[in-house]
Phi, psi and omega in degrees: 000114122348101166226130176241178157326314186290351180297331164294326150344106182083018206273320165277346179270342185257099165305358180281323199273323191285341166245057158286159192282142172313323172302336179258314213328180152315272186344287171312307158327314213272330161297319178322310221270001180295136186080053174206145186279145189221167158219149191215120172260131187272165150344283156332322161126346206266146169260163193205127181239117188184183165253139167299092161282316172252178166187147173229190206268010176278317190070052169250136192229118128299101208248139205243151192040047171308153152212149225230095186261156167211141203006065162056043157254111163306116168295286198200140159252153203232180182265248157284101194267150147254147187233136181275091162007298184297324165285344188289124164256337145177168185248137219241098170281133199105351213297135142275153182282140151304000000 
């Protein structure tokens, strides 16, 4: 499953989207999804794959075993990231680790 920014788009202009079911939110999804392998693409181009452990209402996501891809070339593996909300262009749930 794919969940990005754009789901957000346009969210205040479509009353249909705006009474979306709690269960569907961004947010919500994205807590279903704790403990769970994840991958988060930045801005920037660069990727980061681990499990989520924490995530808040920011969507700065903490990732436990992270590792650090830029054009699908393994970087670096790190212990623990925290990833800023505001750079994340989107998130791939479900994600297997490499």
């Amino acid at each position: 499953m794919v969940w990005g920014c754009c789901i957000l788009t346009g969210m205040d202009r479509d009353p249909k989207l705006t009474m979306m079911e709690p269960s569907k939110k961004p947010l919500n999804v994205l807590i279903k999804q704790l403990h769970g392998n994840i991958e988060v693409v930045l801005k920037n181009g660069y990727e980061y794959k681990g499990k989520m452990i924490k995530c808040d209402g920011h969507m700065n996501i903490l990732l436990e075993g992270a590792t650090e891809f830029k054009e699908d070339q393994l970087m670096t593996n790190y212990g623990n990231v925290l990833l800023r909300g505001n750079n994340i262009l989107y998130i791939v749930l479900d994600a297997d680790k490499r």
